[in-house]
C-alpha positions as CSV (number, residue, x, y, z in Angstrom):
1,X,22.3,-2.6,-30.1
2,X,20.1,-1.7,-26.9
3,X,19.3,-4.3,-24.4
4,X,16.4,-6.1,-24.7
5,X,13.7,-4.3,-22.1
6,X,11.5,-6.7,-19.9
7,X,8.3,-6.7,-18.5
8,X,10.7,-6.3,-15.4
9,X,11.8,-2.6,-16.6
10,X,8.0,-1.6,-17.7
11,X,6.7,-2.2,-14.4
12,X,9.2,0.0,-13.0
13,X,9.4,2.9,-15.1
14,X,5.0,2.4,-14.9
15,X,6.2,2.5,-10.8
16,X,7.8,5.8,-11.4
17,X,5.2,7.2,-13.1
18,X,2.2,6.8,-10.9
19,X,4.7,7.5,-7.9
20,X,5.0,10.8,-10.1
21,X,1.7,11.3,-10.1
22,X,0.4,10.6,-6.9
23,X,2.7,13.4,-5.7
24,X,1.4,15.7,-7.8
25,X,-2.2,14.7,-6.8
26,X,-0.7,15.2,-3.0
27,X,-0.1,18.6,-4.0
28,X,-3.2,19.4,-5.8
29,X,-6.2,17.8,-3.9
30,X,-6.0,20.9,-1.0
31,X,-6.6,23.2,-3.7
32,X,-9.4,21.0,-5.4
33,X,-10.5,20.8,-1.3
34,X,-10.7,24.9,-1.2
35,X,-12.5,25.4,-4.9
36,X,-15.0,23.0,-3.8
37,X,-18.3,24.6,-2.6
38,X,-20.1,21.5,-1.3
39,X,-19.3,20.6,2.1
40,X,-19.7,16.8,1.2
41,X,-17.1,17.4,-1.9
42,X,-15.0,19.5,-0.3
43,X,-14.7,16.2,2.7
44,X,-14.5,13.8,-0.1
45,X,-11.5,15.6,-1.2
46,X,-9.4,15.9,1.6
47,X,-10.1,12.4,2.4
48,X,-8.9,11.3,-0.5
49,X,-5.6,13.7,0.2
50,X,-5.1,11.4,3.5
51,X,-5.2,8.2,1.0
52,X,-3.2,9.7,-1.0
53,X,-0.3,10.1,1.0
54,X,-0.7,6.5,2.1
55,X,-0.6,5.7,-2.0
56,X,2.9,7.2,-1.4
57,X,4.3,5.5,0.6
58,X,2.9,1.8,-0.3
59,X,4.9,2.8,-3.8
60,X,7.6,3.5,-1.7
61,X,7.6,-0.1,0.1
62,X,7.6,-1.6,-3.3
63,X,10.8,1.0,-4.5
64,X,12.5,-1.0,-1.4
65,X,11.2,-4.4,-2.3
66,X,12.4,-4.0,-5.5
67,X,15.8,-2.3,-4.1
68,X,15.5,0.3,-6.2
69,X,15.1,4.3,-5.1
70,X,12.0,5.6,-4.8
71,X,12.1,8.1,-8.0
72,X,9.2,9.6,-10.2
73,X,9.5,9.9,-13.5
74,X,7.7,12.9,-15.4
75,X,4.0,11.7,-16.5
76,X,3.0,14.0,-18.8
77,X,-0.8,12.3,-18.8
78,X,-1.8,13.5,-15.0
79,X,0.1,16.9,-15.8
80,X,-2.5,16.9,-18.6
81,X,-5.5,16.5,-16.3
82,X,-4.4,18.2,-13.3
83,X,-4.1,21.2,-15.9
84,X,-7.6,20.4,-17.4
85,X,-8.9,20.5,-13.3
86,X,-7.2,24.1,-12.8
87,X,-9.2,25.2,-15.8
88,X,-12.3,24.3,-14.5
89,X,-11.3,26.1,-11.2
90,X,-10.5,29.0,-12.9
91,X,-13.3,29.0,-15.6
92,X,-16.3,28.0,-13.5
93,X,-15.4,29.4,-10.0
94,X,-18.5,30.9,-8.4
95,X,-21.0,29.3,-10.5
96,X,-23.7,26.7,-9.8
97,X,-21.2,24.4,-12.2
98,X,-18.1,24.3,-10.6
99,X,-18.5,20.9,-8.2
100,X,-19.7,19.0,-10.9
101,X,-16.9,20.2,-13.1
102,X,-14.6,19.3,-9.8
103,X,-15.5,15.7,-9.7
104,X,-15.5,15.0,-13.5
105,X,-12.2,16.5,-12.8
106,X,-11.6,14.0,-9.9
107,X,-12.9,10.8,-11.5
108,X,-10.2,11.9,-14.5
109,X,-7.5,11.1,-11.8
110,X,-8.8,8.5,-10.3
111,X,-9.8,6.4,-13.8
112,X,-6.1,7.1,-14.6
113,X,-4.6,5.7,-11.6
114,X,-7.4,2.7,-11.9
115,X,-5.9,2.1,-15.2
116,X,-2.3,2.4,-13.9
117,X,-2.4,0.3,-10.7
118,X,-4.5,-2.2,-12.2
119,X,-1.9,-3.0,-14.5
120,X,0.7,-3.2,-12.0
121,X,-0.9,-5.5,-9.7
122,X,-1.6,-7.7,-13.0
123,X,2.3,-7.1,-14.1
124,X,3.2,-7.8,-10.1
125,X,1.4,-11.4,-10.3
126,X,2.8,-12.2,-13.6
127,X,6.4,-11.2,-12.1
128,X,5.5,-12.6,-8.5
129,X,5.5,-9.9,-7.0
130,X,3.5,-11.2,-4.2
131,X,3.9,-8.7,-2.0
132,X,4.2,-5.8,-3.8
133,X,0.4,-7.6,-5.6
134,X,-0.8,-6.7,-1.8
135,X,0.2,-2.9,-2.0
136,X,-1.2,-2.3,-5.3
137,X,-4.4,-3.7,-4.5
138,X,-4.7,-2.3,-1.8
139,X,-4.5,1.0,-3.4
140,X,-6.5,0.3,-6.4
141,X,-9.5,-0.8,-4.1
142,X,-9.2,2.7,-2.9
143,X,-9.1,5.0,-5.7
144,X,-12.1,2.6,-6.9
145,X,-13.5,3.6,-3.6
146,X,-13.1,7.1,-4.3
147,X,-14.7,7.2,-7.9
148,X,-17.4,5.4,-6.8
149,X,-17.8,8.1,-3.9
150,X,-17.3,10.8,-6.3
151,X,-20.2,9.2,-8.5
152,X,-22.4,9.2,-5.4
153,X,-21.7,12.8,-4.6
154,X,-22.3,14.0,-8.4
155,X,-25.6,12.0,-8.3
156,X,-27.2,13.4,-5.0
157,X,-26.8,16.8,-5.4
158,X,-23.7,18.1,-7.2
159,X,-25.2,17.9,-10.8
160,X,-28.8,18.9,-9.3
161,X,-27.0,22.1,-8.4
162,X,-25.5,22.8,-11.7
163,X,-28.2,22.2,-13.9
């Protein structure tokens, strides 16, 4: 019979999934950056690829808290919208559409990792976690940061463009 899994073992294999995907956002947020027509998107972006790395390596402070190496697993769900984001790229470059397209794109991510670091701040406090509570929150205040930035960006001109 297989052990018993805890919420100890869900938060980290949840731990090595977003660390899974915030290194594939790492590597595709230059090319969301150079699709990106407006200059305020195109900033927003590779702003948010500076963050990023930062996500990185507060998930790799709580790998060390926990004593445990820093390893992703596969998450198939950011693999699913990075690919949906590509598409866009590729099926709306060099029309009026594409940066609205790129930040529905965007807020895809960053509602998934929302979702993902919200529960592992909540899981962190239940396991107290204190300091690793700090990390996560840290980060989640940013990527709501970033949606909310994204939703100013779509609003002021973005979907003007498109329509």
């Amino acid at each position: 019979m297989a052990a018993e899994k805890t919420l100890d073992d869900l938060f980290l294999d949840t731990l090595k999934d977003i660390y899974y995907a915030e290194r594939q956002i790492v590597k595709t947020l230059p090319k969301m950056a150079k699709a990106a027509v407006s200059p305020e998107l195109k900033a927003g972006f590779e702003q948010h690829l500076e963050e990023t790395q930062g996500h990185v390596e507060r998930l790799e402070q709580i790998f060390e808290l926990l004593g445990k190496p820093a390893r992703g697993k596969t998450c198939d769900a950011i693999l699913g919208i990075i690919e949906e984001g590509k598409s866009i790229i590729e099926d709306y470059k060099g029309t009026a559409a594409l940066d609205a397209g790129l930040v529905a794109a965007g807020q895809a991510v960053e509602h998934y990792e929302i979702a993902r670091y919200g529960t592992l701040k909540s899981w962190a406090t239940q396991l107290g976690m204190k300091e690793a509570v700090a990390l996560l929150d840290a980060t989640l205040q940013e990527e709501v940061a970033t949606d909310k930035k994204l939703s100013q960006v779509a609003a002021a001109n973005v979907n003007q463009k498109a329509a």
